[in-house]
C-alpha positions as CSV (number, residue, x, y, z in Angstrom):
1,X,0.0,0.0,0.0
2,X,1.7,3.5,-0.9
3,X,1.7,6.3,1.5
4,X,0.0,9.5,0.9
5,X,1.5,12.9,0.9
6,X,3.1,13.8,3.4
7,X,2.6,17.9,4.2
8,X,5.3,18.0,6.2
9,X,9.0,19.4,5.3
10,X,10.3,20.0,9.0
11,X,14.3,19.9,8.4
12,X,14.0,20.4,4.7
13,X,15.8,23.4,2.6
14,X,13.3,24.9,0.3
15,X,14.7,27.5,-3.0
16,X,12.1,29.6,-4.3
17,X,12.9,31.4,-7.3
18,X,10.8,34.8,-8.0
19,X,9.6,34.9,-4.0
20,X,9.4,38.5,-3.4
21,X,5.4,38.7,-4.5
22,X,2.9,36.9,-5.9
23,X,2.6,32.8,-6.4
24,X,6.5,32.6,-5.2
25,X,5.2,34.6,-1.6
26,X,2.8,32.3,-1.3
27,X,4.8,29.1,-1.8
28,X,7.2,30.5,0.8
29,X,5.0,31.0,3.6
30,X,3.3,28.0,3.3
31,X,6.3,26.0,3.0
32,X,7.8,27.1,6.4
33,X,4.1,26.6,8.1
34,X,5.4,23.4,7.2
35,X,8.9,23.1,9.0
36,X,10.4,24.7,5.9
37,X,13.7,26.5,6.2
38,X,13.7,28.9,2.9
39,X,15.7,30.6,0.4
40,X,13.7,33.7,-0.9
41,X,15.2,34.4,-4.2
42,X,14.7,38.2,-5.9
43,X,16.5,39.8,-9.1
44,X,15.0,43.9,-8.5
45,X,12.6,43.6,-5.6
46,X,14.8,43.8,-2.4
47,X,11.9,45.4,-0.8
48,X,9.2,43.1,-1.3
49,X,11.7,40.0,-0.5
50,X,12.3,41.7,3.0
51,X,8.8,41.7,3.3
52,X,8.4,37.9,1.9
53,X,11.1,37.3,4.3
54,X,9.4,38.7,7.7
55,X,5.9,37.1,6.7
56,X,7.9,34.0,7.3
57,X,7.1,31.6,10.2
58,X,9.7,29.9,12.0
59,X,13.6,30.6,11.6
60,X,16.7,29.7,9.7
61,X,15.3,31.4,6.3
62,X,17.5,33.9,4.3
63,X,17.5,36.4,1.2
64,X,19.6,35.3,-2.1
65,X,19.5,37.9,-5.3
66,X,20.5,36.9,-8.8
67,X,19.4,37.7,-12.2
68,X,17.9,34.6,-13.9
69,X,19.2,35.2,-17.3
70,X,22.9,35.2,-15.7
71,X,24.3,31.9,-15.7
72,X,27.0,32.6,-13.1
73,X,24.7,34.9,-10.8
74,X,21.8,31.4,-10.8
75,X,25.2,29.1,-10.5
76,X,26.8,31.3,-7.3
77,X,22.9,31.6,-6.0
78,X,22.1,28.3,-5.6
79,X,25.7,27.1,-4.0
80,X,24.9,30.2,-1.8
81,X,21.9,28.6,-0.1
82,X,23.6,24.8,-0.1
83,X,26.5,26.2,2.0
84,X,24.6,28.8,3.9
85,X,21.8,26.3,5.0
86,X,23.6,22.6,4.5
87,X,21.2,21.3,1.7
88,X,18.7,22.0,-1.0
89,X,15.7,19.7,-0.9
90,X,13.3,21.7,-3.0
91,X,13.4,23.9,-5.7
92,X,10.9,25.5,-7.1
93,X,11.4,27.4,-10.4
94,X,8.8,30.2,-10.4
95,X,10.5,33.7,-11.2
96,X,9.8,34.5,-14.9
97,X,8.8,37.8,-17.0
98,X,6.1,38.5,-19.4
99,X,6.1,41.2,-22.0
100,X,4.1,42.0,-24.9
101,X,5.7,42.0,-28.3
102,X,2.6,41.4,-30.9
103,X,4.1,40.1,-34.3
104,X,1.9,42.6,-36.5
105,X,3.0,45.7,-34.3
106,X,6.8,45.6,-32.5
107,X,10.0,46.6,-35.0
108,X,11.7,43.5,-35.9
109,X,14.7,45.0,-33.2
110,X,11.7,44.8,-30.9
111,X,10.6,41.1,-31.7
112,X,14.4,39.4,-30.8
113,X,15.1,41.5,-28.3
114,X,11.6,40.4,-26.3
115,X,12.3,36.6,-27.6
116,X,15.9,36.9,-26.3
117,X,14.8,38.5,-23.0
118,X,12.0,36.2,-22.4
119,X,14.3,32.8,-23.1
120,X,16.8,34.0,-21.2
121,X,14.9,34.1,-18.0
122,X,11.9,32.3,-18.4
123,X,13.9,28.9,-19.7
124,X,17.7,29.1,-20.2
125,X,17.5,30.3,-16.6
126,X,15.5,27.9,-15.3
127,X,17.3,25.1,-17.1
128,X,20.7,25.9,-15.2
129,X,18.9,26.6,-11.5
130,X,17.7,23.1,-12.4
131,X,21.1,22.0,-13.3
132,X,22.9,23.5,-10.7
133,X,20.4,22.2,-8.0
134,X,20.2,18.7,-9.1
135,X,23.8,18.1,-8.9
136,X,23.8,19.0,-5.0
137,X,20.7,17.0,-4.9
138,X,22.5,14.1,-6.8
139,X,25.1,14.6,-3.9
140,X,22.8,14.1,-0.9
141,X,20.7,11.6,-2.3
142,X,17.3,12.9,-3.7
143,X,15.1,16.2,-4.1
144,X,12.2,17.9,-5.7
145,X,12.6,20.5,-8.6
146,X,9.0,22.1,-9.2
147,X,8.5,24.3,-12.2
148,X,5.8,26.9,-12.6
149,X,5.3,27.4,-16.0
150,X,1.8,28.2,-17.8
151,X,-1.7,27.2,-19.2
152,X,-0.3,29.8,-21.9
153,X,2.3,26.5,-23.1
154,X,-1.1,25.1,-24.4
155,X,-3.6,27.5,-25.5
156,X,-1.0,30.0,-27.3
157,X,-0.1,33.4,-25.9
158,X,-0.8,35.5,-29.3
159,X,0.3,38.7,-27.5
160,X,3.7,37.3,-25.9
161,X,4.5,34.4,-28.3
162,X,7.7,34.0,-27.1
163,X,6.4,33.5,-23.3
164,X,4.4,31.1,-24.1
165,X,6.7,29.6,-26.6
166,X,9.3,29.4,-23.3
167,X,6.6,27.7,-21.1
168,X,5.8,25.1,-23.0
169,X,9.7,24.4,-22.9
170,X,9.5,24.5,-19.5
171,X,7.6,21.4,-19.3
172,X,9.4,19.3,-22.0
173,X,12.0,20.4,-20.1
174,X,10.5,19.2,-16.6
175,X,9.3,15.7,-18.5
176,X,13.0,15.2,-20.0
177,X,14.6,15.7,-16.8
178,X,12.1,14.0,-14.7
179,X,13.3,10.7,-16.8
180,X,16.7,11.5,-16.4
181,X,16.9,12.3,-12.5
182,X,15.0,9.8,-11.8
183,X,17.6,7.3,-11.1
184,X,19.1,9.7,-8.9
185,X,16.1,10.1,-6.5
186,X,15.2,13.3,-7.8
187,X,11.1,14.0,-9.0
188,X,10.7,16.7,-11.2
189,X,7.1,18.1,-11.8
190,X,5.0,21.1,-13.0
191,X,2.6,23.2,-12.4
192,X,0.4,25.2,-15.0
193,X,-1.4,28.1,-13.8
194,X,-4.4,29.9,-15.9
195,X,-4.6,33.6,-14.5
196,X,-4.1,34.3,-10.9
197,X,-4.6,37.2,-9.0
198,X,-0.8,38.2,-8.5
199,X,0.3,41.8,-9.4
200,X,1.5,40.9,-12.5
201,X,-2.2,40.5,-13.5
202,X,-3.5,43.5,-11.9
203,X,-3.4,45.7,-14.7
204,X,-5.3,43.2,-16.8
205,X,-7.8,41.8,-14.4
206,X,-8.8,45.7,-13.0
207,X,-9.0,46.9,-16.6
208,X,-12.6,46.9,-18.5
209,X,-11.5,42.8,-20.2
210,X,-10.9,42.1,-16.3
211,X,-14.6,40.5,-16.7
212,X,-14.4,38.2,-19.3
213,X,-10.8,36.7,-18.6
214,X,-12.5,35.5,-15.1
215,X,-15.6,34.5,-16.8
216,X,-13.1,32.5,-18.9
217,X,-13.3,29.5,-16.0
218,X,-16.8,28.1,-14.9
219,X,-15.7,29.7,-11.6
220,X,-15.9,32.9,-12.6
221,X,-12.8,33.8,-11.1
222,X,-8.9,33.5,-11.3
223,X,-6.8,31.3,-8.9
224,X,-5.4,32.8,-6.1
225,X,-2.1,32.7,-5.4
226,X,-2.4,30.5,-2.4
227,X,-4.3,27.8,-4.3
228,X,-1.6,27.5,-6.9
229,X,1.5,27.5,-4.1
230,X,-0.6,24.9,-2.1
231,X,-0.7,22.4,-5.9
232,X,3.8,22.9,-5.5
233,X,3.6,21.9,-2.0
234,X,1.8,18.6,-2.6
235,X,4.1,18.2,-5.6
236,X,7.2,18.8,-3.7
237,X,5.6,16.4,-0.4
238,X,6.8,12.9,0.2
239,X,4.6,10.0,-0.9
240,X,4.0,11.9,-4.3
241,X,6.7,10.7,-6.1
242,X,5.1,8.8,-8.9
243,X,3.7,12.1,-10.1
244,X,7.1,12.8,-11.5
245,X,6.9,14.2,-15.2
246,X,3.3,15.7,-14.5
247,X,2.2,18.6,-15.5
248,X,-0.6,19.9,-13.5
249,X,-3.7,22.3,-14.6
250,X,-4.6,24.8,-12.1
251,X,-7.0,26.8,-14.1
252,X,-9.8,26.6,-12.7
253,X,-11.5,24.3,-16.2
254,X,-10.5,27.3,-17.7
255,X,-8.6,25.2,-20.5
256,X,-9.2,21.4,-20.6
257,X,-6.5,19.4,-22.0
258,X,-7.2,15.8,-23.7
């Protein structure tokens, strides 16, 4: 009989990428109400990491800064948190950018430099935390690596093809590399948001569309950032490891996948 989930990461070193706001706040706090010792990553937002930082309960958490698209800064960031806290159980890829660059309206100058920006951070980056944390994981005998990446990987972002283009990436990525950690007792997973009520969205979901994009799910709302970060915790929780290679819909039936 296999065991169930266990909601519990007392003793466990959790890196959250992007946790200064929004889903990546929310997966922090709930991961130390679970024993959780965590890394707060930021690139700009000192600020609102502080503030991550002191919503936190328990103790034993600290700040790390890099700049996703840097290879060295993601390399020296995640080595940071190993020596500074002794391990890295979890990582959870969630910091990424999103910026319009329409195909019938940006110069062509425009159009590489948002593809170039947006692969940079949103994938290659991604790719090396995962790299970088899987070889200390590889070291101490297991981990979790949970991306965030997007219901946008499946129903096309027409506005920001190249964010969508890097989130459906994202999980090939997290399939490929769930089969090839998996030896090494390391689960890989991922988790595709629809809209969530984050202050990325804000300007969307308070302008006049803000309507129809929640009347997009049967809900008539968007997810809140809690309900997504609680989806990563079970992902990241003993007793789910045969989920490895997933890629799980939080959307609200917003988008239904066959």
């Amino acid at each position: 009989m296999s065991t169930p989930p266990i909601m519990d990461f007392s003793g466990q070193v959790v890196l959250i990428t992007g946790a200064s706001r929004g889903i990546g706040r929310a997966a922090a706090v709930q991961f130390a109400r679970q024993g959780a010792r965590v890394a707060v990553h930021y690139h700009s937002h000192a600020q609102a990491a502080a503030e991550t930082l002191a919503a936190l309960p328990g103790e034993g958490h600290l700040i790390v800064q890099a700049d996703m698209a840097d290879a060295e800064g993601v390399r020296r960031m995640v080595d940071s948190v190993v020596q500074q806290m002794g391990r890295l159980d979890v990582l959870v890829n969630n910091a990424g950018i999103y910026e319009d660059h329409p195909v019938a309206t940006v110069s062509y100058d425009e159009w590489q430099a948002a593809w170039t920006r947006t692969l940079q951070t949103n994938l290659v980056g991604v790719a090396n935390a995962a790299y970088c944390a899987a070889r200390h994981m590889m070291a101490q005998g297991g981990g979790r690596i949970v991306n965030v990446t997007s219901r946008g990987a499946f129903r096309g972002e027409p506005d920001a093809p190249a964010y969508g283009a890097s989130k459906a990436a994202m999980n090939s990525m997290s399939q490929s590399l769930a089969k090839a950690l998996a030896p090494h007792g390391i689960y890989v997973t991922a988790v595709a948001p629809g809209w969530v009520d984050t202050d990325m969205a804000a300007d969307y979901l308070n302008a006049p569309g803000g309507d129809a994009i929640r009347a997009q799910s049967p809900l008539n709302r968007v997810a809140t950032p809690d309900e997504v970060a609680y989806t990563v915790l079970f992902l990241a929780s003993r007793g789910a490891e045969f989920l490895t290679g997933a890629v799980v819909d939080v959307n609200g039936a917003s988008y239904l996948r066959t």
